[in-house]
Structure formats: C-alpha cells, structure tokens
C-alpha positions as CSV (number, residue, x, y, z in Angstrom):
1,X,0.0,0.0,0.0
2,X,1.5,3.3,-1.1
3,X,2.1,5.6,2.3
4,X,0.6,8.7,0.9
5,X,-2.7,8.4,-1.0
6,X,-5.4,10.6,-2.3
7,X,-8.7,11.1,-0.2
8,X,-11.6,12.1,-1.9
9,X,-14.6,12.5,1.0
10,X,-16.8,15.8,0.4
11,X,-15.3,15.6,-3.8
12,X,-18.8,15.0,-5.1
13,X,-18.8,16.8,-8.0
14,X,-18.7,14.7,-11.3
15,X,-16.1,16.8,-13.3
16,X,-14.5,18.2,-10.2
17,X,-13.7,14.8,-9.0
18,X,-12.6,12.5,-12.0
19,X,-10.3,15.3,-12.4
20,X,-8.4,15.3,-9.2
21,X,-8.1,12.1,-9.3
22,X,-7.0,12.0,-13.2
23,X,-4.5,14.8,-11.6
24,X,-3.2,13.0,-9.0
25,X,-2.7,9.6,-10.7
26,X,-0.5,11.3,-13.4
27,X,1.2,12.9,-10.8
28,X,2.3,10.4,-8.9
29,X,0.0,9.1,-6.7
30,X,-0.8,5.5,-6.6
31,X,-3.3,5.2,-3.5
32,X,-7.3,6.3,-4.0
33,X,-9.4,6.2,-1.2
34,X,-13.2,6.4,-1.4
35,X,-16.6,5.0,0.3
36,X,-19.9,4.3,-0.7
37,X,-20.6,7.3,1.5
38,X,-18.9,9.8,-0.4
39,X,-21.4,9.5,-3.4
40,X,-18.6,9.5,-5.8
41,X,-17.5,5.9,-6.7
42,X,-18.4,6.3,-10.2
43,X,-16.3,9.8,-10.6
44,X,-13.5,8.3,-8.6
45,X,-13.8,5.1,-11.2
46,X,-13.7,7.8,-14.2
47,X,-10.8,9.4,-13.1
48,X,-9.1,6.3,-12.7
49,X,-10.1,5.6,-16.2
50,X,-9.1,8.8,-17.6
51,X,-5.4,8.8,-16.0
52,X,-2.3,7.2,-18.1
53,X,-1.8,4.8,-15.4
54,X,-2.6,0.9,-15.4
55,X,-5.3,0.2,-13.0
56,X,-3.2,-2.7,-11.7
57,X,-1.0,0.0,-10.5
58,X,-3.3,1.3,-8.4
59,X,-4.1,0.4,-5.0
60,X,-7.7,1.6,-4.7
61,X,-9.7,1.5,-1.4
62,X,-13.4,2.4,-0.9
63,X,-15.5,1.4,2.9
64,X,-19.0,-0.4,3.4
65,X,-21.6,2.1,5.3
66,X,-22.9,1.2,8.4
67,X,-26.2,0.7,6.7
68,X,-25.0,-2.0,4.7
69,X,-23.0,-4.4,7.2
70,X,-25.5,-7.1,7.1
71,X,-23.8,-10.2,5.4
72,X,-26.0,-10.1,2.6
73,X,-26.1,-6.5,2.3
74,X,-21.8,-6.4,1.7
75,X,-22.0,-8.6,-0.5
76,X,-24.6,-6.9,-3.1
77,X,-23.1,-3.2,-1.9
78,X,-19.7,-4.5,-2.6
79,X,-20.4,-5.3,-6.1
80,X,-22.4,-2.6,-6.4
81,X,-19.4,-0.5,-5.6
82,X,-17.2,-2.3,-8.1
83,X,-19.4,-1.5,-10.9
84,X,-19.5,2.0,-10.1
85,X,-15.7,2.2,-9.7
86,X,-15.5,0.4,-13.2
87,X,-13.2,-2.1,-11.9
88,X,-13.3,-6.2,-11.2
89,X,-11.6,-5.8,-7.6
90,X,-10.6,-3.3,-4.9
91,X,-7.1,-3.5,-3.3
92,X,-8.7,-2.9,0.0
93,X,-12.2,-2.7,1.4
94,X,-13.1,-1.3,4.8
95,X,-16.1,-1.5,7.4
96,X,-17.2,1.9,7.4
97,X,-17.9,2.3,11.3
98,X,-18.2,-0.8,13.8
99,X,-22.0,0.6,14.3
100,X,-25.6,0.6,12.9
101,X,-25.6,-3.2,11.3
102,X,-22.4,-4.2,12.3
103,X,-22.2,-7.7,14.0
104,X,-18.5,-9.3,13.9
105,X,-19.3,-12.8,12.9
106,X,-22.0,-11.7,9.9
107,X,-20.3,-8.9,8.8
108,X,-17.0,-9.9,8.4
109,X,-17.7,-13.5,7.5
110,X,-18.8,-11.6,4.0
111,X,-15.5,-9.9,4.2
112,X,-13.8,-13.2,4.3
113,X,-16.6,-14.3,1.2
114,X,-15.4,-11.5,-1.1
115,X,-11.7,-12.0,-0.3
116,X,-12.1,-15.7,-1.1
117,X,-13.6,-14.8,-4.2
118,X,-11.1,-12.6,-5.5
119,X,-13.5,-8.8,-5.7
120,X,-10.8,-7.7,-2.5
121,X,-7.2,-8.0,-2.2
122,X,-7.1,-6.9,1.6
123,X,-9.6,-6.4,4.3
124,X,-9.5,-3.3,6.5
125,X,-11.9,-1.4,9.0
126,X,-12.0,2.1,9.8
127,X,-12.6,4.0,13.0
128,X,-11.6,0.5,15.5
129,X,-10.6,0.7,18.6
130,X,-8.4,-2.1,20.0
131,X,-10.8,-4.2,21.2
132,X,-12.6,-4.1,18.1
133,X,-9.9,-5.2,16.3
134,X,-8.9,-8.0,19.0
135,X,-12.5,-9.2,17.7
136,X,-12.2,-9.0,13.9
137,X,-8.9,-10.6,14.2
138,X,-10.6,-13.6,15.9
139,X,-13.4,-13.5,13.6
140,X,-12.1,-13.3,10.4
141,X,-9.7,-15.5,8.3
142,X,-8.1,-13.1,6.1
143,X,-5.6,-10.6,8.0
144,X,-7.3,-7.4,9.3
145,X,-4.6,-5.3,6.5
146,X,-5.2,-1.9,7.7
147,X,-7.1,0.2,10.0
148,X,-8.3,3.7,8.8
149,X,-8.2,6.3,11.3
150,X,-8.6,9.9,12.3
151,X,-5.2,11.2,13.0
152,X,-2.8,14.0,13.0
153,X,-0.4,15.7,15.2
154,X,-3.7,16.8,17.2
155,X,-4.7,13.2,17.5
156,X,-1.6,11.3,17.1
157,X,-3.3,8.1,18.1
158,X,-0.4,6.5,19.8
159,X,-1.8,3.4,20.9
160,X,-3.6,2.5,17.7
161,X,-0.3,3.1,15.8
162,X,1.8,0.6,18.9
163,X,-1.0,-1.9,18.7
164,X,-0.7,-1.7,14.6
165,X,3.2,-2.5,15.3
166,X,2.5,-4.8,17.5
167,X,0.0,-6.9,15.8
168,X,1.0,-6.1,11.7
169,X,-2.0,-3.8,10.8
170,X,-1.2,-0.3,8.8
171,X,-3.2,2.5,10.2
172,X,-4.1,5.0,7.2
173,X,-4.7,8.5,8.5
174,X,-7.8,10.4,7.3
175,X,-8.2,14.0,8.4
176,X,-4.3,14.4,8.5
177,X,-4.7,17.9,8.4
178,X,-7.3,18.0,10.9
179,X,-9.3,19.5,8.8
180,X,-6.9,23.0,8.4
181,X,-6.5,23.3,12.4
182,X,-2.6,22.0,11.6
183,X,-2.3,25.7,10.3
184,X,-2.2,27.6,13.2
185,X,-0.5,25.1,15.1
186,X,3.0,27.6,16.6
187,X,5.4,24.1,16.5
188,X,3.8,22.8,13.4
189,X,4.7,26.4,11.4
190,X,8.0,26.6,13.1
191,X,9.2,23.7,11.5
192,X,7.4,24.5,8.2
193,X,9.5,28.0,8.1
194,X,12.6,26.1,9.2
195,X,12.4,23.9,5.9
196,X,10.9,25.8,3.9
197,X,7.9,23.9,3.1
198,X,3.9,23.8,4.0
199,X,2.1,23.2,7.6
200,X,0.6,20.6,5.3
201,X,3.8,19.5,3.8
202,X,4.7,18.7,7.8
203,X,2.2,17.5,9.0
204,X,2.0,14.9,6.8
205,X,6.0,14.2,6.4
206,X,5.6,13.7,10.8
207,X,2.9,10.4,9.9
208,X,4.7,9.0,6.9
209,X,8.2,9.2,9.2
210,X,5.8,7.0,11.8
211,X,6.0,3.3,11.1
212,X,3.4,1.4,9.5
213,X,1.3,4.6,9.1
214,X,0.0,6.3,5.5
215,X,-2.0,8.9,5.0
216,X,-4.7,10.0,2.6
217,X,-4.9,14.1,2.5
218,X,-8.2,15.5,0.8
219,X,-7.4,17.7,-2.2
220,X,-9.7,18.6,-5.2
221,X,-7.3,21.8,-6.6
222,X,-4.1,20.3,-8.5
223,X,-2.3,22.7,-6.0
224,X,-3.0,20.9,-2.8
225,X,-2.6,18.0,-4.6
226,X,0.6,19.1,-6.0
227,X,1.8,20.7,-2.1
228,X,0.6,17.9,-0.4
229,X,2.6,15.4,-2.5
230,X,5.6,17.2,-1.9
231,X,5.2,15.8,1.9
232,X,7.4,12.6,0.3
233,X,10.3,14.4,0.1
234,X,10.8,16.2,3.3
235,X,13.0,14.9,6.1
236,X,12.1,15.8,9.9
237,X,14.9,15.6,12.0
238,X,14.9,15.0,15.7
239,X,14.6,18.1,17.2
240,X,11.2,18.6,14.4
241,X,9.7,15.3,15.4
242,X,10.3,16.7,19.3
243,X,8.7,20.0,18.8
244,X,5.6,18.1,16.9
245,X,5.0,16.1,19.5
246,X,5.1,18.6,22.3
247,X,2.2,20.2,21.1
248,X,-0.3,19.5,23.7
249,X,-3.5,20.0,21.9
250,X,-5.9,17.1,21.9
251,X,-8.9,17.3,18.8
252,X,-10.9,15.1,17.1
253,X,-12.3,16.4,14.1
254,X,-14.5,13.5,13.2
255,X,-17.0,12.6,16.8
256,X,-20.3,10.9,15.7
257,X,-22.8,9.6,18.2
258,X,-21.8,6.4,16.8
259,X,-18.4,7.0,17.5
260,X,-16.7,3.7,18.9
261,X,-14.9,5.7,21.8
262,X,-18.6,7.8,22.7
C-alpha cells in the first residue's frame, strides 16, 4: 500500500472529482481512497479511467456504510461498488464504522466471502478501537490489513499506531490535516519555516516518518494535490519530530454519536 494516497470524502462533483483524481494519478499518486458514502464511486472510477496509469498499479480502497454491514447486504453493496468504480476488484475494502448493522461474525464473514472470491485484495476497517480489532482478528480469516483512522499531530493516536506494530495492521490517517487546524499550530509552522515547506507538507511528512502509518490528504485543486505530494520528500529531524509532538493539543475532528470511543 503506497504511504501517501489521495482522499476524496466531500469531492462529489462529477467533473470536479474525475479530475483530481486524473491529476493526481498522473502525478504520482498510486493510493485512492473512497466510500460508498462519499457519493462519488463512479467519478473516482472515471478518473481512474481517464489517467495514463494501469489500474493494476493502483491500490484503490473504498469502505462499506454502516447501513450496509448485514452479510447479505456487503455482499450486493460491494459489487455494487465495483461496478460504479469500473473495476473487477478493490485493493482494499473497509467496514465503514463498527455501528448501525455491524455484527462481527455476519459482517465480516462476507468480508472473508469477497476475499475468497477474489472482488478484494485486503480487508480493512475504519474507526476500531483495540478491542474491536482483537474481535475482527478472531473472527475473520483473512488478515485485518489496515485500519483507517482519524489522525494528525492533534490526534496522534499513539496506541492504535503501537497496537498496529505490534499486531502487523497499517493504520491509514484520514483527516491528517485535521481538517486545516494544523495551520495555526506555533510548533507545526515553526518547523514548516525552518524547511521551507507547508504546515501541510509537515504535518504529513511527521505520519509518513511513523512506522506502518500512511495517509490520505483530501485535495480537489491540483495545487493541494501538488503541495501535499511534496510531503514525500521532506526529512524531519529530531529536534522537528520533538517540537511536533510537544504540542499538547488534543482534537478530534470526526465525533459521531456512533463513535466507537462515545
């Protein structure tokens, strides 16, 4: 799985959409992450289409809604999905949230149906805590691959990222940015003048420099797709990582009611 990917949640318009993602494929990018809530599975799929990149080159990810988690209901969504996306498998397919239908053994024993059968390369879930994932790992027989995640030097999610060491699941960070707060963050803009580069730029160079962690910026304007690509080829030293992870601010952007941790 490519460390830094494109996200695409709130990019719902058609021409906006296949565009960034046309953009970002050409630009470098190899990692596309959607979700059958975003609404844009089909734009995502024509941008993938549009780009001069084999689709076997591209590690594409989209997530089950909560709505959806019945066993029969993955099933039909999933391949739902994968005609909209235009493609005969995903690279990796999340649950959503572990809420609304969700129920370990029926859920996931679809997961395990549509890895058998080839439509998924990896199975992930998104939002977990560690005792969810002590459960899916029981459940399931394919590997839990990855575990999506808010996080960001406001939410560094420091045991999700020692329990993904510990127990060989990739956390991918959504919301890396939190969302612009990183901008007026004193240590974060600090190190950003010190090199030169973006708040963005650091923010996300600090989670790619963490191991077994990738993250997957929003961007619709070839700009922020441009500036936050340029993340991959800046170097934090010791003294940046320090100053990023004194900063004692604690925020999650992203708190349903359904929110594992509520």
């Amino acid at each position: 799985m490519p460390r830094l990917g494109l996200g695409t949640w709130e990019n719902t318009d058609a021409e906006t959409c296949a565009e960034s993602v046309r953009q970002a494929l050409d630009m470098g990018y190899r990692h596309i992450d959607t979700a059958q809530a975003y609404d844009n599975e089909e734009h995502v799929g024509e941008g993938i289409a549009n780009a001069d990149v084999d689709r076997e080159d591209v590690f594409l990810a989209t997530k089950i809604w909560t709505s959806n988690l019945s066993h029969d209901d993955v099933i039909h969504t999933a391949k739902e999905s994968l005609d909209k996306l235009g493609t005969d498998y995903v690279d990796l397919l999340y649950v959503h949230w572990p809420a609304n239908e969700y129920d370990p053994e029926d859920t996931l024993s679809a997961f395990d149906q549509l890895y058998d059968d080839g439509l998924i390369e990896n199975v992930g879930v998104s939002n977990f805590e560690p005792r969810h994932l002590d459960e899916a790992q029981d459940v399931l027989d394919a590997p839990v691959f990855a575990n999506q995640v808010e996080m960001h030097p406001l939410l560094p999610q420091d045991e999700l990222v020692e329990y993904g060491q510990n127990n060989d699941v990739n956390l991918v960070a959504y919301s890396p940015l939190a969302r612009g707060q990183v901008f007026d963050v004193p240590e974060i803009e600090e190190v950003a003048e010190k090199h030169d580069a973006s708040p963005a730029q650091v923010s996300l160079a600090w989670l790619l420099q963490r191991d077994g962690v990738a993250a997957i910026p929003k961007a619709s304007s070839e700009d922020h797709i441009r500036d936050n690509w340029g993340a991959l080829d800046l170097e934090l030293d010791d003294e940046d990582v320090e100053k990023i992870e004194s900063i004692d601010r604690r925020e999650r952007q992203v708190d349903p009611d359904f929110g594992p941790w509520n």
